[in-house]
C-alpha positions, -999 to +999 in steps of 0.1 A: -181-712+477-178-692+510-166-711+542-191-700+560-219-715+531-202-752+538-215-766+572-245-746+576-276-763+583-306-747+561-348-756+572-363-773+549-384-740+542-356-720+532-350-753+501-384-752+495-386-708+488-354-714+468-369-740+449-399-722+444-375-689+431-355-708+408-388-725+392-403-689+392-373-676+375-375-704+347-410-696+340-397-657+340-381-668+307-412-687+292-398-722+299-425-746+302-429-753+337-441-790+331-412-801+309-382-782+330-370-791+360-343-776+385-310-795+395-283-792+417-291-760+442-266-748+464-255-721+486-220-703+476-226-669+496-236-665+531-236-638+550-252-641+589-276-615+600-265-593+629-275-563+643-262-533+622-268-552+591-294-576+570-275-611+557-271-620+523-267-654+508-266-665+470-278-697+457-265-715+425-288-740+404-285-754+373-316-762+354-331-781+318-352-753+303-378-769+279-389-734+254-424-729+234-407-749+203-401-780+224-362-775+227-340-784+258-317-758+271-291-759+295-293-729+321-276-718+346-293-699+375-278-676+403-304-663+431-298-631+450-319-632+488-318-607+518-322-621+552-338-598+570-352-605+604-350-642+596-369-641+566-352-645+530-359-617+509-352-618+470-333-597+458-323-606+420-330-639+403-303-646+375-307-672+345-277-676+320-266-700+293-232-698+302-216-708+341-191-680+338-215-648+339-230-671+371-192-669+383-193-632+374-223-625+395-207-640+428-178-622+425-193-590+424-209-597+454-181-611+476-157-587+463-177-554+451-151-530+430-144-499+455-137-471+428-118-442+445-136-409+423-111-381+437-081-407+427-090-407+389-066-380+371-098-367+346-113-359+380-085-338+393-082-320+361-121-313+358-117-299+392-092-275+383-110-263+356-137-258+372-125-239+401-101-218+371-132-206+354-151-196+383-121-178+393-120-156+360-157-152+358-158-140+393-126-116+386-146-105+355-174-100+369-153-076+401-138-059+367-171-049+353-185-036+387-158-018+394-158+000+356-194+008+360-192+023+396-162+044+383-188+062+353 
C-alpha cells in the first residue's frame, strides 16, 4: 500500500462507485449477482490530481463469486480509476483466482518497467546492418549509373 493511500479520507461517493465497479466486474464474469457479494475494499495506490497530470488510484477487493452451477469461488479483484477533474474514471477492472497476479498488477503500476530500445545489443547490430546495406545498394546503385553514362 502507498503512503499516501493510508490517511486519506475518501466521500462516501467515491465507496459507493467502487462498490458499484467491483459488483459490475463480478457480474462481467457471469457470477450471480444475488448469491455474491464483495468484501474487504481498499485503496493501495493513490496518486493526487495536479495540474500537468490526471491522478490515479487502485482499489483491491476480495470477493465470493457464486457461478451458474451454484459453486462458490474465491476471487480476487484489482480496480484501475483515473481522476480526472475530480471525477474517478475507470480505467481497467481486474478479477483473479489467485492474490499474486492482483500483486502483479500494482506493481506494474507503481513501478512501470522503463525499457531502454537503443541499449539492447540486437538493436545496435540491426542498426548497423541496416545502414551497411543501404550503403552498398546506394554505392551500387552510383556503380551502375556511372557504367551506363560511360556507353
Amino acid at each position: 500500500m502507498t503512503p499516501e493511500s493510508d490517511y486519506y479520507l475518501f466521500s462516501q461517493e467515491v465507496w459507493e462507485t467502487v462498490h458499484d465497479h467491483a459488483c459490475r466486474s463480478l457480474e462481467r464474469r457471469e457470477f450471480c449477482p444475488d448469491g455474491s457479494s464483495i468484501e474487504s475494499i481498499r485503496c493501495v495506490h493513490f496518486a493526487e490530481e495536479g495540474e500537468c497530470a490526471y491522478g490515479r488510484q487502485v482499489w483491491f477487493f476480495e470477493a465470493s463469486g457464486v457461478d451458474a452451477v451454484g459453486r462458490k469461488h474465491r476471487l480476487y479483484g484489482a480496480l484501475d480509476f483515473a481522476v480526472e477533474y475530480g471525477l474517478l474514471e475507470p480505467a481497467r477492472a481486474m478479477l483473479m483466482d489467485e492474490p499474486q497476479h492482483r500483486q502483479r498488477f500494482l506493481e506494474s503500476i507503481t513501478r512501470p518497467v522503463r525499457s531502454q530500445v537503443w541499449a539492447n545489443p540486437s538493436t545496435k547490430i540491426w542498426v548497423r546492418l541496416t545502414l551497411a546495406s543501404v550503403f552498398i545498394l546506394s554505392s551500387i546503385w552510383l556503380l551502375s549509373l556511372a557504367a551506363l553514362l560511360q556507353n
